[in-house]
C-alpha positions in Angstrom: 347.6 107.0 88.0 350.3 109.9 88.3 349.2 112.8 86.6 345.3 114.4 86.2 346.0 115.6 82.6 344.3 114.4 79.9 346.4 111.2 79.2 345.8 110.5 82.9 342.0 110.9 82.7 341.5 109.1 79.6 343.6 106.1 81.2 341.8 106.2 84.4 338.1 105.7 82.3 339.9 103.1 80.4 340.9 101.1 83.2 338.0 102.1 85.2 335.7 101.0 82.7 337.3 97.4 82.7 337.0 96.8 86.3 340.1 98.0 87.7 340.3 100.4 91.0 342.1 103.6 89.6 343.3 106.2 92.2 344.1 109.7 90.2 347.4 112.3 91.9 348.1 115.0 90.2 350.3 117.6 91.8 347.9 120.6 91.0 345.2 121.5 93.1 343.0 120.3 90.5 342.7 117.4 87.9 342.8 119.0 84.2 344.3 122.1 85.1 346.7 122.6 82.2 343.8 122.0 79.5 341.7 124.7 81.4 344.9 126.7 80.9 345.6 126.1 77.5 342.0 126.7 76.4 342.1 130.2 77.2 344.4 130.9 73.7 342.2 129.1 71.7 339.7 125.9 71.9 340.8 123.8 68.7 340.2 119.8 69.6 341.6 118.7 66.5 340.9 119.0 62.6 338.6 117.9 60.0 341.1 117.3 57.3 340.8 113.8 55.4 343.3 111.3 57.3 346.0 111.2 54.8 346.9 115.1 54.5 346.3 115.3 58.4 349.3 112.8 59.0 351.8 114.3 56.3 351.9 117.0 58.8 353.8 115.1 61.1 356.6 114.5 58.9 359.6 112.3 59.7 356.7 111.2 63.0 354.2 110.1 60.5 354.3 105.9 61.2 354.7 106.5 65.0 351.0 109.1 64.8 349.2 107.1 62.4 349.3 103.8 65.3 347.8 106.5 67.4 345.4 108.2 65.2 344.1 104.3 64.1 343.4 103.8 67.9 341.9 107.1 68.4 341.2 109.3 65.5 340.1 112.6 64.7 336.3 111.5 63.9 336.8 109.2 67.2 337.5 111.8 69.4 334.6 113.9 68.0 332.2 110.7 69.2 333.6 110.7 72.5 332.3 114.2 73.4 329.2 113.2 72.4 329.2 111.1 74.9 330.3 113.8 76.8 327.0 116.2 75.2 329.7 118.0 73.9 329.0 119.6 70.3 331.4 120.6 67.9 331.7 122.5 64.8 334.0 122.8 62.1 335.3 126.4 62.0 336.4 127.9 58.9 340.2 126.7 59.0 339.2 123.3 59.2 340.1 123.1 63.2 337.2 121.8 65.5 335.9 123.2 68.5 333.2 123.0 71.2 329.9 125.0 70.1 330.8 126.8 73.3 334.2 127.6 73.2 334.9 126.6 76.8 337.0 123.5 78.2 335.2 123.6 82.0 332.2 122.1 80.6 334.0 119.7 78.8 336.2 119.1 82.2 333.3 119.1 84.0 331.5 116.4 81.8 333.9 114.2 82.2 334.6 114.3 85.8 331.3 113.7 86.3 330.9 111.0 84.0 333.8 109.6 86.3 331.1 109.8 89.5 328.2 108.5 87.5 329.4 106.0 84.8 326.5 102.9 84.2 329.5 101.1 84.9 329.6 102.0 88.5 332.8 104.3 89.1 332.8 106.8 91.9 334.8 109.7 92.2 336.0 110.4 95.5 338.1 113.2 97.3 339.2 112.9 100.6 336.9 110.0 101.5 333.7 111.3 99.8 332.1 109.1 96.7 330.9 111.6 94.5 332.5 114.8 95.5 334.8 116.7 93.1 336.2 119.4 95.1 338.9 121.0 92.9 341.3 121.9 96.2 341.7 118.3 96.7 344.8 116.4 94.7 343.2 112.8 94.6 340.5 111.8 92.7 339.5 107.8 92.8 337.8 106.0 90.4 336.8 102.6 91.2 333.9 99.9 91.5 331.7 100.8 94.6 332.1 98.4 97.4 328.9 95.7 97.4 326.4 97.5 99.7 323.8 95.3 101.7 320.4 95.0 99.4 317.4 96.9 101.3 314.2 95.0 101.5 
């Protein structure tokens, strides 16, 4: 996978989670870099507006969001940092956000998540399952190589 960003991450579970060896470059010095950026202005994840007025905001775009919102919706992504033990809360503009304001947790979650999965992804950097140094630019997520059974 090119990129660490978010679309890159949440490819890299999805095709982790099927099976398939996923190697992460990102040209940063660290995977998720821009969303750590970005949540310094302000934490809003999405919004808790009913479905229909939520995609009238995209104008002209409506029919090309509401494919993406019907794979992956507001209420969807609010389940998925659950999984994450990430909280939210409706603040009072109808935005969402993370009971603690703060994307490294999230980030932090979810790239460990990566190292621990049930399904058996590691994480590696530079050679090492299960280390998530942030100066390294490769992060690989793949099905651990059978190990001999100790008796």
């Amino acid at each position: 996978m090119i990129g660490g960003g978010l679309a890159g991450l949440m490819a890299a579970e999805a095709l982790a989670a099927q099976g398939v060896q996923v190697d992460v470059y990102d040209a940063m010095p660290s995977v998720g870099r821009k969303f750590l950026m970005r949540a310094k202005g302000g934490m809003n994840i999405t919004h808790s507006e009913p479905l229909e007025p939520f995609l009238d905001r995209y104008g002209r775009r409506r029919n090309q969001i509401v494919v993406l919102l019907d794979a992956f919706s507001p209420d969807a992504l609010r389940t998925w940092l659950k999984t994450l033990d990430v909280e939210t809360f409706v603040g009072s503009s109808g935005r969402v956000f993370p009971t603690d304001m703060k994307a490294a947790p999230m980030l932090r979650a979810w790239l460990h998540r990566c190292a621990k999965r049930a399904w058996g992804s590691t994480c590696a950097t530079n050679g090492s399952a299960g280390t998530l140094a942030t100066s390294a630019r490769h992060r690989r997520c793949a099905s651990p190589r059978p190990t001999a059974s100790k008796k």
